[in-house]
N, C-alpha and C positions, 0 to 999 in steps of 0.2 A: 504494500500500500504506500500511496506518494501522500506527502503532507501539501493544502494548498489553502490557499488565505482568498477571498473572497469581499470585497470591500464598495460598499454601493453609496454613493452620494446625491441629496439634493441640490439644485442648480446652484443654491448658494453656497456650497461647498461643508455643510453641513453632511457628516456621517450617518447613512440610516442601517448601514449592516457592517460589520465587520466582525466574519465569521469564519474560523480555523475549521477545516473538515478534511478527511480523506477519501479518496479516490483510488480506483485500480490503475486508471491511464488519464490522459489528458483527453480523451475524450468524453468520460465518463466523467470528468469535473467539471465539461463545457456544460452538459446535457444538466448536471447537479446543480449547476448558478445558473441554469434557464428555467428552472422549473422553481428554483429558490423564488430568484426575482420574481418571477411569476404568482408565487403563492402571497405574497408579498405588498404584490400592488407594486414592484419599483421596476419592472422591464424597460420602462420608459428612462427612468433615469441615466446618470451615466454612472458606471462600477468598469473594476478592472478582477477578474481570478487571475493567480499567479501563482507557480511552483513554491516551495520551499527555497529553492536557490535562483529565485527572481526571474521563471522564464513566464512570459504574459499566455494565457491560455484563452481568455477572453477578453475584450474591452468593446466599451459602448461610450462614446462621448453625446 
């Protein structure tokens, strides 16, 4: 299991998630922060998911 961080912002640059979880691959922690966001109400916002050692797996500005 990979460790990945998960971090969703309103426009004002206020933090509305910032949350550690794991995943099998990076694509199973795209699909994990799609369905987060989504449960959420924040798809719309802009977040970034990211590795343990800072590789970006998703981003939405």
């Amino acid at each position: 299991m990979k460790h990945y961080n998960l971090t969703a912002f309103e426009r004002t640059g206020t933090k509305v998630i910032d949350e550690a979880f794991t995943a099998q691959n990076d694509e199973e922690a795209k699909a994990w922060t799609i369905r987060k966001l989504e449960e959420e109400g924040f798809s719309d916002l802009p977040h970034r998911c990211v590795t343990e050692n800072a590789k970006l797996v998703s981003f939405q500005r």
